[in-house]
C-alpha positions as CSV (number, residue, x, y, z in Angstrom):
1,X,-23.0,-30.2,-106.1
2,X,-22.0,-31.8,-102.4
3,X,-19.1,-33.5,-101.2
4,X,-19.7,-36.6,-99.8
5,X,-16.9,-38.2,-97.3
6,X,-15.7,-41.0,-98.1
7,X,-13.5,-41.8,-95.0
8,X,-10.7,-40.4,-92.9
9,X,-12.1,-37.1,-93.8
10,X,-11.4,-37.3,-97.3
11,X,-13.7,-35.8,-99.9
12,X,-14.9,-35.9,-103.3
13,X,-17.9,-34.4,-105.6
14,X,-20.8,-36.5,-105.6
15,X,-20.8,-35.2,-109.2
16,X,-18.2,-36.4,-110.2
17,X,-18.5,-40.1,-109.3
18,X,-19.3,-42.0,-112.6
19,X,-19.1,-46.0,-110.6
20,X,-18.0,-47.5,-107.3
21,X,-17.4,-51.1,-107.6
22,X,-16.1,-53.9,-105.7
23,X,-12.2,-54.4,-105.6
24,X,-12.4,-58.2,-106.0
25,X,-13.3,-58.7,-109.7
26,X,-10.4,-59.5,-112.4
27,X,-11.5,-56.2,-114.3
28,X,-11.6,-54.1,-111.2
29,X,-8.2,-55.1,-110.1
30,X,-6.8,-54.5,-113.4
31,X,-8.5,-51.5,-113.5
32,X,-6.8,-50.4,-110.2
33,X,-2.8,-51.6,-111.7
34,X,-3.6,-49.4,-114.6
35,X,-4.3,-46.9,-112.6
36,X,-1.2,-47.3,-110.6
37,X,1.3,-47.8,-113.4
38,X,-0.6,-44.4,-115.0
39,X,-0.4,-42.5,-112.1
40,X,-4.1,-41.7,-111.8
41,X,-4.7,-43.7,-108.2
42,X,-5.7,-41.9,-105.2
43,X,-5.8,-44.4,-102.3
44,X,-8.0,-42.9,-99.1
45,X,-8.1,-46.2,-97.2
46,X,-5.8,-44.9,-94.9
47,X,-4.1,-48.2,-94.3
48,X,-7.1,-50.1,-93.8
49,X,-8.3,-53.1,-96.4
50,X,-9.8,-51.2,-99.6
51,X,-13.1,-52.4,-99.7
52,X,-14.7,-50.6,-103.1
53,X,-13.4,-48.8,-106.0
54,X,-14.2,-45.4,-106.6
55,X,-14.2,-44.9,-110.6
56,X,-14.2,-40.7,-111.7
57,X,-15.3,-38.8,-114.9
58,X,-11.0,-37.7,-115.1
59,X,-10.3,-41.4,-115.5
60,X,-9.0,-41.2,-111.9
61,X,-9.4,-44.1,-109.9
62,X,-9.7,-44.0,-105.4
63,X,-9.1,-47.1,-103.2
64,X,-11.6,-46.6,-100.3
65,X,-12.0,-48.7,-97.1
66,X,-15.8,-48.4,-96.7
67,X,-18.3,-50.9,-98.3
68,X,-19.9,-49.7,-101.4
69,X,-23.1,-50.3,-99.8
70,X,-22.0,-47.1,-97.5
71,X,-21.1,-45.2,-100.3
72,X,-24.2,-45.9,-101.6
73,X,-25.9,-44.4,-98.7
74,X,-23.6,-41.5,-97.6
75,X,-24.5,-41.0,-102.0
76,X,-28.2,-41.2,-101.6
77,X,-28.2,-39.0,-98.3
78,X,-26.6,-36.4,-100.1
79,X,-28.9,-36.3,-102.7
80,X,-32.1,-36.3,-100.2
81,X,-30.0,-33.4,-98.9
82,X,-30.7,-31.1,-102.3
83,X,-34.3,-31.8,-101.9
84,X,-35.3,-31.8,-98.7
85,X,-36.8,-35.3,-99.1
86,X,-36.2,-38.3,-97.3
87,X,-37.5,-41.5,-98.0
């Protein structure tokens, strides 16, 4: 279990993280108003443009401002972390 930053020193569980999707798809930004009119939204852009969806295993759903493909790799560094490998 790791936290993994996903901007403006917010945090979250790498285990917890069930998706992270791109905000510009009809289901994603329906996704996001249900969220918002459910109160489950956590929005860590800080301001900035939200630039992927961070989908949880409580249903919650966080607004990030980095790319997916850098939560893909701050993900994947934290893994190679627990192992001591790096590819």
């Amino acid at each position: 279990m790791k936290f993994v930053n996903i901007g403006f020193n917010n945090m979250i569980l790498d285990t917890r993280i069930v998706a992270v999707i791109s905000p510009e798809s009809a289901p994603a930004k329906r996704m996001v108003g249900e969220a918002k009119d459910s109160a489950r939204i956590i929005d860590c852009t800080g301001g900035r443009r939200t630039k992927s969806v961070i989908v949880t295993d409580t249903d919650h759903v966080i607004l990030c401002a980095l790319s997916c493909e850098a939560l893909y790799t701050r993900l994947n560094d934290n893994k190679n972390d627990d192992n001591g490998d790096r590819i």
